[in-house]
DRENTORKOL-3810 file (N, C-alpha, C; in nm, 4 decimals):
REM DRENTORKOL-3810
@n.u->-1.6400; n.v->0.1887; n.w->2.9444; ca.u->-1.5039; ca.v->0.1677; ca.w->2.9882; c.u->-1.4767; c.v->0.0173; c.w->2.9938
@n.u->-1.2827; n.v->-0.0178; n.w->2.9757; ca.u->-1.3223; ca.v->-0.1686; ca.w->2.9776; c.u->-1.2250; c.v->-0.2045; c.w->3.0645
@n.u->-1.1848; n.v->-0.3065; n.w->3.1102; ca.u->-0.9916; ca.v->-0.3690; ca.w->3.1640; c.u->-1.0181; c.v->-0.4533; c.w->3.0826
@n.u->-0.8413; n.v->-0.4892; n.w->3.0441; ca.u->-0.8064; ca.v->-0.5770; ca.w->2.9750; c.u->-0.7560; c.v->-0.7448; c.w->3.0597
@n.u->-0.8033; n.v->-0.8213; n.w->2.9864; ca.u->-0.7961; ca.v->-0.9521; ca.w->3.0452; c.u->-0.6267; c.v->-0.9709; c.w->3.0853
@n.u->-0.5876; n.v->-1.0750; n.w->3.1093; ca.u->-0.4188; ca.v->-1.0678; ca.w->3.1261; c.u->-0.3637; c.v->-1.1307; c.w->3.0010
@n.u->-0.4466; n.v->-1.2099; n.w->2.9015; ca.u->-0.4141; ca.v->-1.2778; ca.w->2.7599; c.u->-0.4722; c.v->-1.1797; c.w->2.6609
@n.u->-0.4911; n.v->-1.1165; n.w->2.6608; ca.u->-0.4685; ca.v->-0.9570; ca.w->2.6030; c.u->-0.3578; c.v->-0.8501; c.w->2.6153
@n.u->-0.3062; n.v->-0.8397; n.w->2.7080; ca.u->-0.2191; ca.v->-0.7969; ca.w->2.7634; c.u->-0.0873; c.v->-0.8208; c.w->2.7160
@n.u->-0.0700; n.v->-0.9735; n.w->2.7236; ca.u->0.0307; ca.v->-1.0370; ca.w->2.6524; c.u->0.0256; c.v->-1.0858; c.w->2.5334
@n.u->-0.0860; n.v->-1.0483; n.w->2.4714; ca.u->-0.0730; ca.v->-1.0681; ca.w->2.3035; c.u->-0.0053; c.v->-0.8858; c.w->2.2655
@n.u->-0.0747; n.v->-0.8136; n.w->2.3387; ca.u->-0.0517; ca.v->-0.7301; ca.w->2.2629; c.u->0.0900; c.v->-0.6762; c.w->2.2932
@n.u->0.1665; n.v->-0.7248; n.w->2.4235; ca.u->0.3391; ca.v->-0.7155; ca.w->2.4346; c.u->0.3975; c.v->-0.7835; c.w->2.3825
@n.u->0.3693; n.v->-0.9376; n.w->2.3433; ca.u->0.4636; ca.v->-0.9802; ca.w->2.2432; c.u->0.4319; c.v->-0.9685; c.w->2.1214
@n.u->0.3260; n.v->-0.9212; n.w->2.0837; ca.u->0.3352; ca.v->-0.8607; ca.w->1.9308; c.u->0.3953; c.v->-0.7320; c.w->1.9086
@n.u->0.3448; n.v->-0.6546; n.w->2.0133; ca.u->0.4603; ca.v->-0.5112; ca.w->1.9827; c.u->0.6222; c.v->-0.5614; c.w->1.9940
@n.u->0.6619; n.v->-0.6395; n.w->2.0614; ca.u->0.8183; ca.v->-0.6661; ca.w->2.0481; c.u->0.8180; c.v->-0.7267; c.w->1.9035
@n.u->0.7693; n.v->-0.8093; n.w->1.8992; ca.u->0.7856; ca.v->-0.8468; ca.w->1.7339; c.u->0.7949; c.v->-0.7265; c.w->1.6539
@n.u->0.6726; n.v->-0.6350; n.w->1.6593; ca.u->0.6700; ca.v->-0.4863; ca.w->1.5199; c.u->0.7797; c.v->-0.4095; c.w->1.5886
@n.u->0.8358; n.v->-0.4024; n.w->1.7186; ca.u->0.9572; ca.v->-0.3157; ca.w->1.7323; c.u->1.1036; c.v->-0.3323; c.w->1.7037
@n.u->1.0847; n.v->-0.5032; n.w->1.7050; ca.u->1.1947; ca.v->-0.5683; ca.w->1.6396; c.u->1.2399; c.v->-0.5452; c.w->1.4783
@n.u->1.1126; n.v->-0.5661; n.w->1.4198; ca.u->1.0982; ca.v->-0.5390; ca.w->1.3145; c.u->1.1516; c.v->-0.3936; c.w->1.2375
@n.u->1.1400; n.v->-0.3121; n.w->1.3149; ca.u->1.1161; ca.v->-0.1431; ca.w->1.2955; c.u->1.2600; c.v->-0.1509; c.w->1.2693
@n.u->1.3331; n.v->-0.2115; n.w->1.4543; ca.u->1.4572; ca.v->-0.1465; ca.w->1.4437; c.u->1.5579; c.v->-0.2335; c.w->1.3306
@n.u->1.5285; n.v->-0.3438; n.w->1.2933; ca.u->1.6129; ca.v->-0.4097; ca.w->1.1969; c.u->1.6251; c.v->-0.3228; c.w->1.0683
@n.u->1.5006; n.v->-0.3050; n.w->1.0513; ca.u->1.4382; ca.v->-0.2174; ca.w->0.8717; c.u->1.5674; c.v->-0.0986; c.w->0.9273
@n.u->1.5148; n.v->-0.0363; n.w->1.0083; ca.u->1.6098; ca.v->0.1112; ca.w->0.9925; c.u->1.7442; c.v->0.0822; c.w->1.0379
@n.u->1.7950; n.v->0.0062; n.w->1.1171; ca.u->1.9213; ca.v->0.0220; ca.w->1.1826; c.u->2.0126; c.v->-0.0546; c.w->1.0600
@n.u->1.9421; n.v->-0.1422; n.w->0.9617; ca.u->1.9827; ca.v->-0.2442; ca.w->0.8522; c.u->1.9778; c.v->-0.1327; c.w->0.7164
@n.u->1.9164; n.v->-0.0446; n.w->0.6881; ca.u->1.8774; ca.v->0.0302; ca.w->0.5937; c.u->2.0061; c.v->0.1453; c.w->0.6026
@n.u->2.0368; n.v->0.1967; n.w->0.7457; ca.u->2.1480; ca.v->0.2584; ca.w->0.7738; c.u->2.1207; c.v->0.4450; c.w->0.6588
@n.u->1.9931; n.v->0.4688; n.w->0.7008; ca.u->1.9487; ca.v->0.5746; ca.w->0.6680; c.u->2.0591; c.v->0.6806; c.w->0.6309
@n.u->2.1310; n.v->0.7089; n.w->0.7761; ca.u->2.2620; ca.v->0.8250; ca.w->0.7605; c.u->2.4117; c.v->0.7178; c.w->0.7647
@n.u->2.5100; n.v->0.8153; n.w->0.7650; ca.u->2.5897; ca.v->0.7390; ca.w->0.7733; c.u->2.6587; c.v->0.7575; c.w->0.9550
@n.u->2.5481; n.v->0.7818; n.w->1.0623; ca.u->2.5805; ca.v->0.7959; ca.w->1.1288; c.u->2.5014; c.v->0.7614; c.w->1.2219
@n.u->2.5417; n.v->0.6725; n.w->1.3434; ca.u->2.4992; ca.v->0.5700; ca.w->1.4648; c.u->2.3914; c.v->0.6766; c.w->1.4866
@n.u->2.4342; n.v->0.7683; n.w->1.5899; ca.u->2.3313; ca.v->0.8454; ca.w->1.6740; c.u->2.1897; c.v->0.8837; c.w->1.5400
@n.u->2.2466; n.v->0.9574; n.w->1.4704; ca.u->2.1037; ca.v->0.9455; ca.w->1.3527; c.u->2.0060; c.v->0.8385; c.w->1.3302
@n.u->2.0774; n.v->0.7462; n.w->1.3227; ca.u->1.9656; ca.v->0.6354; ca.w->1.2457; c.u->1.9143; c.v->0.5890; c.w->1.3959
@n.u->1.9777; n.v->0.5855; n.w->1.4937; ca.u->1.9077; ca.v->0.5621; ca.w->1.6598; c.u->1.8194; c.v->0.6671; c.w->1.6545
@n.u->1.8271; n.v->0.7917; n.w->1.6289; ca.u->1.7086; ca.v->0.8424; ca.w->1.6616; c.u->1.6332; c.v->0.9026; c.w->1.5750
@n.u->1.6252; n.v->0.8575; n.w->1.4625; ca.u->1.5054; ca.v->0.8292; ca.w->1.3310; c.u->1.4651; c.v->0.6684; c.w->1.3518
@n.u->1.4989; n.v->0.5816; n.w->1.4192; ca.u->1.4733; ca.v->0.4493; ca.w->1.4493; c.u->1.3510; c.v->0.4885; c.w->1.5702
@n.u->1.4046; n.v->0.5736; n.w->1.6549; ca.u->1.2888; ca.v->0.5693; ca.w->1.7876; c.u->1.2133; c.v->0.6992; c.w->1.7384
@n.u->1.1818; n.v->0.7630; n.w->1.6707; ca.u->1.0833; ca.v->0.8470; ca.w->1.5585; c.u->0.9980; c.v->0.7726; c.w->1.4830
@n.u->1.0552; n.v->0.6944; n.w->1.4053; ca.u->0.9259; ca.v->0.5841; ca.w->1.3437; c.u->0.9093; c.v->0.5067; c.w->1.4577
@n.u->0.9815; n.v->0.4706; n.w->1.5533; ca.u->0.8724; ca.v->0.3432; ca.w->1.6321; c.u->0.7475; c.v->0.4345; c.w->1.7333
@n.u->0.8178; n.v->0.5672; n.w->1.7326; ca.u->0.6559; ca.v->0.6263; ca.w->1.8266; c.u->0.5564; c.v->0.6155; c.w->1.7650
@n.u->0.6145; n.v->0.6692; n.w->1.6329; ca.u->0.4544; ca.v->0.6868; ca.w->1.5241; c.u->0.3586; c.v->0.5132; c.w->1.4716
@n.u->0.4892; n.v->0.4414; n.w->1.5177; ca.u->0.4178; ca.v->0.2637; ca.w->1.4140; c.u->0.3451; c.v->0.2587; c.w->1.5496
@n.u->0.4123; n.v->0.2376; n.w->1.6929; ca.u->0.3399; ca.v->0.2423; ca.w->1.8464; c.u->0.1819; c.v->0.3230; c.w->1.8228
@n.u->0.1729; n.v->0.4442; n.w->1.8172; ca.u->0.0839; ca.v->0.5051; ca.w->1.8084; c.u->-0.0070; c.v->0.4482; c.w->1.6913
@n.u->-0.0208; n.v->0.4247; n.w->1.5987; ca.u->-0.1005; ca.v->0.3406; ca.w->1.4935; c.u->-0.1037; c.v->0.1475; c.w->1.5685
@n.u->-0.0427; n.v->0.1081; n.w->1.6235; ca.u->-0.0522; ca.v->-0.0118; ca.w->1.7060; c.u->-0.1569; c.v->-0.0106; c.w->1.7936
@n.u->-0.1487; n.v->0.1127; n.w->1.8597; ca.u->-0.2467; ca.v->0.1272; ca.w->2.0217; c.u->-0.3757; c.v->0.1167; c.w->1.9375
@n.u->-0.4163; n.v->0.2497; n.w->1.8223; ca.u->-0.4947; ca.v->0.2784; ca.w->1.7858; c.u->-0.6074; c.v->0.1757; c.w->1.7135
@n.u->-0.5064; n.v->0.0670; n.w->1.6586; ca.u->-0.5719; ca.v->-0.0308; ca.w->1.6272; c.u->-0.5977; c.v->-0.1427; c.w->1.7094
@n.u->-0.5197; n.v->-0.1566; n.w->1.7944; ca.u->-0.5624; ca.v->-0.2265; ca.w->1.8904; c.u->-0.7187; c.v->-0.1387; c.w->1.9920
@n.u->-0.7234; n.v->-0.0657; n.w->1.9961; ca.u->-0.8390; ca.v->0.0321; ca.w->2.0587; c.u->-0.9470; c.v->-0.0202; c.w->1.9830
@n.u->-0.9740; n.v->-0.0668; n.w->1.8451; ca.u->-1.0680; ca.v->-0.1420; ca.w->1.7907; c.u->-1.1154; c.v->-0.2732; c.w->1.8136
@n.u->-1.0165; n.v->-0.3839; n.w->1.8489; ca.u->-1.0114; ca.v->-0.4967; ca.w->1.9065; c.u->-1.0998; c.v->-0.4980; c.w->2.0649
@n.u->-1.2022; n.v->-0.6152; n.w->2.0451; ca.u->-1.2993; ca.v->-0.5752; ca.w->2.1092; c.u->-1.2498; c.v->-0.7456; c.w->2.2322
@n.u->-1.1336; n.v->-0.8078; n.w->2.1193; ca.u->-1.1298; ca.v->-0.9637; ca.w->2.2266; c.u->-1.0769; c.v->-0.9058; c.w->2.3418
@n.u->-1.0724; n.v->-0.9802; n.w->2.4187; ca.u->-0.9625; ca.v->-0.9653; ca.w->2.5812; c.u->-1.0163; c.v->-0.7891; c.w->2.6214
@n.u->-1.1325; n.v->-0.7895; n.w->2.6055; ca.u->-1.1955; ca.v->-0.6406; ca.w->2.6909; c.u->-1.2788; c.v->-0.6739; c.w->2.7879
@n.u->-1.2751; n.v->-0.6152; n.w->2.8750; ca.u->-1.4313; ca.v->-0.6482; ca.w->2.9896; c.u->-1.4985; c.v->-0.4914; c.w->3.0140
@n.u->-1.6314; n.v->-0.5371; n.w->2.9968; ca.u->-1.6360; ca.v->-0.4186; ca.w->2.9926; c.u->-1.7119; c.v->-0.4253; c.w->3.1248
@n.u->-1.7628; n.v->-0.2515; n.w->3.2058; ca.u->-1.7309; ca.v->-0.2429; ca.w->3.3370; c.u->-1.8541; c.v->-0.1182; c.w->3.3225
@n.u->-1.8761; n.v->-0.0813; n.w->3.4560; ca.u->-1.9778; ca.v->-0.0020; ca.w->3.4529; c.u->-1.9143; c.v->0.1417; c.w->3.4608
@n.u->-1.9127; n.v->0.2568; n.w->3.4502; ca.u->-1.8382; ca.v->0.3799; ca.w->3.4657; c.u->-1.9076; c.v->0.5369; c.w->3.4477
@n.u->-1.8879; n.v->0.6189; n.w->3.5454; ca.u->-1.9490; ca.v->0.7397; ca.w->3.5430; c.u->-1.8992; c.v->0.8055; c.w->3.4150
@n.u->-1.9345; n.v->0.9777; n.w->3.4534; ca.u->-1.8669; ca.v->1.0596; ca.w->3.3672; c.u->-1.7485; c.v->1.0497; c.w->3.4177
@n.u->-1.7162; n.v->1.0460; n.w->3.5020; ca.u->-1.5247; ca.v->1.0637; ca.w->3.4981; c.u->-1.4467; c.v->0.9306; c.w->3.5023
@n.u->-1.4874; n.v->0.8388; n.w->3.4750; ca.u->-1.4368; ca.v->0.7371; ca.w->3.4626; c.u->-1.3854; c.v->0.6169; c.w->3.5961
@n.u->-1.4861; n.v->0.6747; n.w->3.6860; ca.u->-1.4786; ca.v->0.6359; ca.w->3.8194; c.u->-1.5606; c.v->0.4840; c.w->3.8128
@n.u->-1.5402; n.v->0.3514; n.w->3.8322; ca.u->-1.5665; ca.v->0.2321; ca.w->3.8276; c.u->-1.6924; c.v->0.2144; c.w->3.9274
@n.u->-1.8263; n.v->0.1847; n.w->3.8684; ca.u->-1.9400; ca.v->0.1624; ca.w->3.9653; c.u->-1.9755; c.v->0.0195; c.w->4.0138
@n.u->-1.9652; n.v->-0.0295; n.w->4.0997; ca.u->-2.0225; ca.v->-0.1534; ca.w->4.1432; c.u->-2.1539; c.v->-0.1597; c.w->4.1078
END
């Protein structure tokens, strides 16, 4: 098990605002349908799925981890 440092933390929030920024420009600029509420919510449809591939790769990233001692249930051992 690990916690994350606090400069981990904030790399990985202002980089997700950057890729969410990103997301919503591509789709809200691309103008998928010809209609507001649609492309708002095919805009927050791809950002769960880019989010979810974000975490996942970030879950590989081993900088800004501490790692910690921990049972089976995830209970923190001194």
């Amino acid at each position: 098990m690990y916690i994350e440092t606090s400069k981990r933390s904030w790399a990985k929030s202002i980089i997700w605002r950057l890729i969410a920024t990103a997301n919503s420009f591509a789709i809200l600029t691309a103008a998928i349908t010809g209609n507001a509420l649609w492309n708002a919510i095919f805009m927050n449809i791809t950002g769960l799925f880019v989010y979810y591939f974000y975490e996942r790769i970030w879950n590989r990233i081993l900088w800004g981890k501490i790692p910690v001692n921990s049972d089976k249930n995830g209970e923190i051992n001194e």
